[in-house]
C-alpha positions, 0 to 999 in steps of 0.5 A: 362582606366576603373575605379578601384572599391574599395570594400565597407568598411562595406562588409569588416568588415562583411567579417573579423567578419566572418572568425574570428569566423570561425577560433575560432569556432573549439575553442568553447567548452561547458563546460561538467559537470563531476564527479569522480567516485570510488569503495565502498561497498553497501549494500545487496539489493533486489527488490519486486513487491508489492500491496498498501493496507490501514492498516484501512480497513473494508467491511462493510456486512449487519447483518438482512435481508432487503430492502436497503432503503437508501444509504447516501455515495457512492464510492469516499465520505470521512465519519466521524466516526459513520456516518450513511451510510446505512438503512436497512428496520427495519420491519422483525426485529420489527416483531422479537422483538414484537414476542418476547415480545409474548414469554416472556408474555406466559412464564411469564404466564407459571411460574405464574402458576408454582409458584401457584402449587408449592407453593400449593403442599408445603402447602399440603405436610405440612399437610402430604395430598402430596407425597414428590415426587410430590412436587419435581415434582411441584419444577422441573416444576417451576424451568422450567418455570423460565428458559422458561422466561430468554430464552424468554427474551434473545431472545428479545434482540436478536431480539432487537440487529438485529432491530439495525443493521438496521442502518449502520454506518462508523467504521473509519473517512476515504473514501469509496473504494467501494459500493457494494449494490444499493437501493431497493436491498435486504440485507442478512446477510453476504451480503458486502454494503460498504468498507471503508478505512483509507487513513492516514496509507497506507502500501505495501505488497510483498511476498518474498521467505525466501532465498531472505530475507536471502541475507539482513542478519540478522539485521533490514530491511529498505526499500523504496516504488517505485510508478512507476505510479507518479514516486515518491519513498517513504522511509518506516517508519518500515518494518515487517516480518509476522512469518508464510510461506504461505503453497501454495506459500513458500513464506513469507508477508512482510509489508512496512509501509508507512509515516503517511498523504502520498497522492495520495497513492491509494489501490490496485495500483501497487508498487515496493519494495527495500529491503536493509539491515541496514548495508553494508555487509563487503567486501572482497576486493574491492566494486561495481562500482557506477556511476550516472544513468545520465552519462550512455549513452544508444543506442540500444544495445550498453551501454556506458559512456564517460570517461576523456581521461587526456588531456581534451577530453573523450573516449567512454567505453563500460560497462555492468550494474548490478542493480539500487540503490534506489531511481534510481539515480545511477547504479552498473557497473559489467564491464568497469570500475575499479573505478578510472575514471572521467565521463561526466555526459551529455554524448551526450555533451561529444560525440560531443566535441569526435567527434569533436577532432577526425575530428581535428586530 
């Protein structure tokens, strides 16, 4: 007779632990955050592409022609107020000025003589030895050569004047958008060297059709500013209505202005708009359907949520999307849904616990 092996204890115990899992796996479920949505009424809202452009800015241009002798700040520098940037070489202007001075000796020389001859021509019409018409004469020639010699000195103040735009300083504390200019190039008046831009006051700019601003109502504006590239949205400080339509496009400039002291706002970077009306157009009956963007469930073509079924599981519902609210965290439904539903804010979550039921049934 063989000898009746008895099973190992331990073998027993691991084997009993693991069915006792199995058996309880089905139980297990992940709680899914849920959220209860409802129909309300939103206010009328429109989306812009818009350009960020600095509220300071200038290009600066070179106003006396001359070699560029020295360039003291490139693209990127931060300069102060009243900071030299450029120089100009002064010696076209020095030349202006001392021809100046030239004009102003002769035409003083010229009224010394006036004078002489029409003081001289008073004395001799006193003494009935001139023509009255000869002393007019000799007034009308001294009376010239005063004005010769205020042209003359204006003109040397001119000259003067243009020898100072040799030196060219910053308009604004600010950063250096842009050199247009190198050393030893030549300068001529109108020609841009520099812009510089105040990075403490940024703004974005769109240009909407006047029916589209219409939509928003009549009362104030208010609006926040995408930044797609960062991901960021800013609310505006104050949203201005330019009162003039540009005669090409028909549409109307609408300046966004941003918070004082943003960062990493750069001008000339692409922005989106979202216009919104102060107050919430009055409804009819029942508002928009607004669900949170992240209990939307996307695959391929297909657009969908996962709402409460009551008895503690959730059913798929296909929906069709209408537009983004600000800030993009939630999203109007324009069918699918009526407004009383309770969703799941994970929705792949929600999907595996439906599967799973549907498997158990």
């Amino acid at each position: 007779m063989k000898p009746i092996k008895l099973p190992n204890p331990a073998r027993i115990s691991a084997v009993f632990v693991l069915s006792l899992l199995a058996a309880t796996s089905v139980e297990v479920r992940a709680e899914v955050p849920t959220v209860r949505i409802e129909a309300r009424t939103v206010a009328p809202a429109i989306a812009a592409e818009a350009t960020i452009e600095a509220v300071r800015q200038s290009t600066l241009a070179a106003q006396m022609p001359g070699r560029i002798l020295e360039l003291y700040a490139d693209a990127g520098d931060r300069v102060r107020k009243g900071a030299l940037l450029v120089r100009i070489d002064p010696a076209e202007g020095a030349a202006a000025v001392a021809a100046a001075e030239a004009g102003i000796a002769q035409a003083e020389s010229v009224l010394a003589n006036a004078r002489a001859e029409y003081q001289r021509a008073r004395s001799l019409v006193e003494r009935k030895f001139l023509s009255q018409s000869a002393l007019d004469n000799a007034r009308a020639q001294f009376q010239a050569a005063e004005a010769q010699v205020r042209a003359a000195r204006a003109q040397r103040e001119q000259a003067a004047t243009v020898k100072g735009y040799a030196s060219v300083v910053s308009p604004l504390d600010g950063l250096v958008a842009a050199r247009h200019i190198e050393p030893g190039e030549m300068a001529q008046p109108g020609r841009n060297l520099l812009t510089v831009y105040d990075p403490a006051q940024m703004r974005a700019v769109a240009d909407l059709a006047p029916q589209r601003l219409a939509e928003l109502g009549a009362g104030p504006l208010r609006a926040s500013v995408e930044l797609p590239a960062s991901g960021r949205v800013i609310e505006a400080a104050a949203v201005s209505v330019l009162p003039a339509a540009d005669a090409r496009t028909h549409t109307v400039r609408v300046r966004v202005d941003l918070p004082a002291d943003v960062e990493d706002v750069l001008p000339g970077s692409f922005a989106r708009v979202h216009f919104h009306a102060a107050t919430a157009a009055p409804a009819a009956a029942a508002g928009p359907v607004v669900i949170p963007a992240a209990a939307v469930l996307r695959r391929g073509e297909l657009t969908a949520v996962y709402a409460a079924d009551g008895q503690g599981g959730f059913t798929l519902r296909q929906i069709r999307l209408g537009r983004a609210l600000p800030g993009g965290d939630a999203v109007e439904v324009l069918s699918g849904l009526k407004g009383d539903e309770t969703l799941a804010l994970d929705p792949v979550q929600a999907g595996i616990q439906a599967r799973s039921a549907a498997a158990a049934r």
